[in-house]
C-alpha distance (Angstrom), angle and dihedral (degrees) to the residues before:
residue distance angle dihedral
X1 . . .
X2 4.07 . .
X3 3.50 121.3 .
X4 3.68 108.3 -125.3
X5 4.08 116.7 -140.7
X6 3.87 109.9 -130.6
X7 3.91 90.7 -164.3
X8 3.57 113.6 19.3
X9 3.86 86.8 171.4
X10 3.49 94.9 62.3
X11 3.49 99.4 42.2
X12 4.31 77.7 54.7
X13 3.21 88.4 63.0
X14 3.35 103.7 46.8
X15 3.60 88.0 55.3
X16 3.60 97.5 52.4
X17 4.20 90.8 47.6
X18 3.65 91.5 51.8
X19 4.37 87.0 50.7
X20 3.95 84.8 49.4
X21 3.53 93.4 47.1
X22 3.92 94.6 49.9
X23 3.81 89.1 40.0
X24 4.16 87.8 56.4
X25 3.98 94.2 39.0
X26 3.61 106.5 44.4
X27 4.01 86.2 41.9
X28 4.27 91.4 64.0
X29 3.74 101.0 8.1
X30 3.99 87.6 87.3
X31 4.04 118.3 45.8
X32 3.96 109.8 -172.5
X33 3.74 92.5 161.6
X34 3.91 90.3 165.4
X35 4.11 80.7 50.9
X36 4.25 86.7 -135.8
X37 3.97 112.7 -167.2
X38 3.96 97.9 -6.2
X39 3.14 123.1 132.5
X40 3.77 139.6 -108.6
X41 4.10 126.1 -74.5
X42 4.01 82.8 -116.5
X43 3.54 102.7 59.1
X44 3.86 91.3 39.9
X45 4.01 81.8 54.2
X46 3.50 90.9 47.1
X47 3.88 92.0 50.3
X48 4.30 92.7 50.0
X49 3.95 90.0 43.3
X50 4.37 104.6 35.7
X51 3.77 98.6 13.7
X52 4.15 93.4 168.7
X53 4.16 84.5 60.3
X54 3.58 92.6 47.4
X55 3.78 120.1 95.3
X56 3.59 124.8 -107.9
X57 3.81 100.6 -128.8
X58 3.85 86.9 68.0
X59 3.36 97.7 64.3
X60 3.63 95.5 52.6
X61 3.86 87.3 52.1
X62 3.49 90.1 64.7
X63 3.82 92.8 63.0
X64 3.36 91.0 61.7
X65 3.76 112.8 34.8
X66 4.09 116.6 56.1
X67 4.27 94.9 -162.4
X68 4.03 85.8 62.8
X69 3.98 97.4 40.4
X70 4.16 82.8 50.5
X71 3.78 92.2 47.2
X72 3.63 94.4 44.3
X73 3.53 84.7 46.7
X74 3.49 92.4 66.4
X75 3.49 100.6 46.1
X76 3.80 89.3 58.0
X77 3.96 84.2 52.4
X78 4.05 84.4 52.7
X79 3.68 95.9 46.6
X80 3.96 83.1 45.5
X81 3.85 97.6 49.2
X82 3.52 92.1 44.7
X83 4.32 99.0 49.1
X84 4.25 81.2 52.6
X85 3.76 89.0 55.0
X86 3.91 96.0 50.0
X87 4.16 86.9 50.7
X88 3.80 85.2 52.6
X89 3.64 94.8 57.3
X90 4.02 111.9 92.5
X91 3.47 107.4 -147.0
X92 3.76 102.5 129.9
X93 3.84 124.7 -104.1
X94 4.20 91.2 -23.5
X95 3.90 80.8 109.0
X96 3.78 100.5 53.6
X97 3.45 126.6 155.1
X98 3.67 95.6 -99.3
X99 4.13 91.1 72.3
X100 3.89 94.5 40.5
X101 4.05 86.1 55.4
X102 3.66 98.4 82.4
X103 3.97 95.2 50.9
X104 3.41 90.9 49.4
X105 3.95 89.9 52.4
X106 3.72 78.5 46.9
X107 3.75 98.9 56.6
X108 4.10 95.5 40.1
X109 3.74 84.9 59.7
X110 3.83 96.7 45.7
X111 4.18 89.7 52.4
X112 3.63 84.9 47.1
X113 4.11 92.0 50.9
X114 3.99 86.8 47.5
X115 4.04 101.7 42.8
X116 4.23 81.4 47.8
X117 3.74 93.9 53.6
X118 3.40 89.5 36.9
X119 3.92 95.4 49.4
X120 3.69 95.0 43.6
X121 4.29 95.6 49.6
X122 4.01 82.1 52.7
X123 3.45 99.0 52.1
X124 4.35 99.8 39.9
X125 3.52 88.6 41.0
X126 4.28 88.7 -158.9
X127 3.84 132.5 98.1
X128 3.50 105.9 -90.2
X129 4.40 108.6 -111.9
X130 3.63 108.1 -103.9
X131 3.73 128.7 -94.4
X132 3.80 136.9 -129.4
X133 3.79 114.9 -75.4
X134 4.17 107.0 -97.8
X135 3.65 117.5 -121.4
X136 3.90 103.7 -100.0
X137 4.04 99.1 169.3
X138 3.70 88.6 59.2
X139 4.03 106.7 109.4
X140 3.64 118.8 -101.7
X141 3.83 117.1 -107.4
X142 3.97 109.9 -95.8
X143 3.64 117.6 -116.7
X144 3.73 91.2 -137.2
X145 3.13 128.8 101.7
X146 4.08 92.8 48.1
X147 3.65 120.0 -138.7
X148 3.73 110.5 -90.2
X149 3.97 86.4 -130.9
X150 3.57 104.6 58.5
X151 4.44 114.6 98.4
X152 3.18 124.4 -121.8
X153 3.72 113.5 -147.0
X154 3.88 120.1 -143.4
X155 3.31 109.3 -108.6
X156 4.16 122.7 164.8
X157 4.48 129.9 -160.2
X158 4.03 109.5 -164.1
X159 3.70 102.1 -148.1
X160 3.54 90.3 168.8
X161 3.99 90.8 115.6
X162 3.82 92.7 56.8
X163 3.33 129.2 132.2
X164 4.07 114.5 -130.2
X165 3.73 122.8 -133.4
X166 3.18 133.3 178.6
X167 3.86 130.7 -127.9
X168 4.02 106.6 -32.8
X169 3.71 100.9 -25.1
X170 3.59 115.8 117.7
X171 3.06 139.2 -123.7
X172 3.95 134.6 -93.6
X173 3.79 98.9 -135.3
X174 3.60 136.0 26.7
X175 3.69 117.7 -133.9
X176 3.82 124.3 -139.5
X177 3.58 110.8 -86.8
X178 4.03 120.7 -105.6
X179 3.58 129.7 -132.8
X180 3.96 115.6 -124.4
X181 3.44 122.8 -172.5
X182 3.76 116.2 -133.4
X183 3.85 101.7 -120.9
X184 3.93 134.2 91.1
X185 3.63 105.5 -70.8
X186 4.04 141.1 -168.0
X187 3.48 92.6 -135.5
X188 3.72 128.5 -168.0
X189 3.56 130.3 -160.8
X190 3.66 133.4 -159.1
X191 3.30 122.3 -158.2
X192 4.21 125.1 -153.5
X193 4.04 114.1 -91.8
X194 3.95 112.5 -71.5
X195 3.62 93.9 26.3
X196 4.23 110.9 151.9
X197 4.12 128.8 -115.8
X198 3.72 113.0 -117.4
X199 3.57 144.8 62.2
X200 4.19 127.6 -6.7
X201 3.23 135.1 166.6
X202 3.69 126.6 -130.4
X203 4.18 129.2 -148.2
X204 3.91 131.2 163.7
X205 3.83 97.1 -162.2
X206 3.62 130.6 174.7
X207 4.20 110.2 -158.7
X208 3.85 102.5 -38.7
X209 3.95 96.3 -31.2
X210 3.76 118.2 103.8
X211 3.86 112.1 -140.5
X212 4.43 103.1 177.0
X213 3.54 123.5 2.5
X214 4.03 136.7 -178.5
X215 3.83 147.0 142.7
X216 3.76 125.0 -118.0
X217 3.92 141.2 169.8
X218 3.53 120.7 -111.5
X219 4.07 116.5 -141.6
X220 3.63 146.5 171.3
X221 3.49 118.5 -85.1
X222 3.81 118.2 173.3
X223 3.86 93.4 -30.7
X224 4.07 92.7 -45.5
X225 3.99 124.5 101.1
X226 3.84 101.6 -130.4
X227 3.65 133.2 171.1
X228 4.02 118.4 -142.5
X229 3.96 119.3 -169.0
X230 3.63 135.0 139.9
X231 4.09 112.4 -103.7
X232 3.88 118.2 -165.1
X233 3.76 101.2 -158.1
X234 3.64 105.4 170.1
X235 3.51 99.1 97.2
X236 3.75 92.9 60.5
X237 3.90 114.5 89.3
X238 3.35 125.2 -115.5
X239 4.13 118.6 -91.6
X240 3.58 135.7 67.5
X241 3.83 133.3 -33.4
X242 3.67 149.5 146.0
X243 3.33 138.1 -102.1
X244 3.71 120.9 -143.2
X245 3.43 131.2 -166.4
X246 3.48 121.4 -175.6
X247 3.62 137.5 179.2
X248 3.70 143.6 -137.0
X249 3.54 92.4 -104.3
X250 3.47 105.2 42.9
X251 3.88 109.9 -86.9
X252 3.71 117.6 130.1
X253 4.02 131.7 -160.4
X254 3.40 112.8 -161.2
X255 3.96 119.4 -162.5
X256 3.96 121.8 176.0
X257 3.89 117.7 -134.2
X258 3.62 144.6 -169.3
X259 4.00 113.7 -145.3
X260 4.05 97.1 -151.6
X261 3.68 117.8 -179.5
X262 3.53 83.6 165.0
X263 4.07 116.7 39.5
X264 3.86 121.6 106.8
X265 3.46 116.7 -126.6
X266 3.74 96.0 -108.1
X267 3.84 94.7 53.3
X268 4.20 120.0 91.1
X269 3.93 115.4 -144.9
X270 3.75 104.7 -123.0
């Protein structure tokens, strides 16, 4: 026999109070101004962003320490603000619903984690006894290799207007700046007319710091030397770079960019 809800919009609200409430409580029930045994910003990123790789003993920290709830808080803002951008972007069906599927798996369990803590705070009505200190000298996870899972959207740069210098001259002209979404990406490159098959290398710097690097080929492609390769940008901060391109024998394309996590579609980067 099912039990039949007479008010499922109260009961909706209910359940969003009681994720505010736990939100607001767990956030300044907890002071560790001296932030003793937490652990570091990376593994609390790595628990908002890939919470199945993240380590259990985290997520009991954060019922007991308000600094980490707050800065995991804001991570799960980040990973929000940055899942509304990618919907923003019009680029046809790159952004089906088979790639927004995992976040939302993501954010079901993360309500679930909060009405939990939330629930069980309510009902013991005590501070919860402290746990071991986390490991924070152990080294963060490398981003690299990616996870065979995650979709990379197509996403294409014509450089085909470029100017080509050579070594670390610069060049005569700057182009207009391109907009570059911060999210794994099959990108495509085209290079300007004439341009040679083989190997380049690939850099989005900012002054003399390197930010994403790889090598690609270059090949014909209906009468056009383009490059293809897969680019994970979404552990480069948002602002304004350049893309360099740079091949084996010396020639270099330079193409400014603006990584935007956060820029509607109809907006231009200045």
């Amino acid at each position: 026999m099912k039990m039949r809800v007479k008010n499922p919009t109260a009961l909706g609200n209910k359940g969003k109070d009681l994720r505010e409430f736990a939100g607001n409580y767990l956030s300044k029930a907890f002071p560790n101004p001296d932030r003793d045994g937490c652990p570091s910003d990376s593994a609390l990123r790595s628990l908002a962003f890939n919470p199945k790789e993240s380590q259990p003993s985290i997520t009991e920290h954060l019922a007991a320490c308000s600094p980490c709830f707050r800065r995991y808080s804001e991570f799960l803002a980040e990973l929000k603000a940055q899942r509304e951008a990618e919907k923003r972007f019009s680029w046809g069906r790159i952004f089906a619903w088979t790639r927004v599927h995992p976040v939302l798996v993501g954010t079901a369990a993360v309500c679930a984690l909060l009405i939990a803590i939330g629930a069980g705070l309510l009902f013991r009505r005590s501070r919860l006894p402290n746990t071991p200190p986390v490991e924070t000298h152990r080294t963060p996870a490398s981003v690299e290799p990616l996870n065979s899972a995650v979709a990379y959207a197509r996403f294409g740069l014509d450089l085909s207007a470029l100017s080509r210098v050579r070594g670390s001259e610069s060049s005569a002209t700057v182009p207009q700046r391109l907009a570059v979404p911060s999210s794994p990406l099959d990108l495509t490159l085209t290079l300007p007319l004439a341009s040679k098959e083989g190997p380049y290398d690939l850099r989005v710097t900012s002054g003399d710091r390197t930010f994403w690097s790889k090598s690609a080929q270059a090949h014909l492609l209906k009468g056009k030397t383009v490059i293809q390769v897969e680019a994970d940008f979404r552990q480069v901060p948002t602002g304004n770079y350049n893309l360099e391109v740079q091949s084996s024998s010396g020639i270099r394309l330079i193409q400014p960019l603006f990584i935007a996590p956060g820029l509607p579609h109809s907006e231009k980067p200045e």
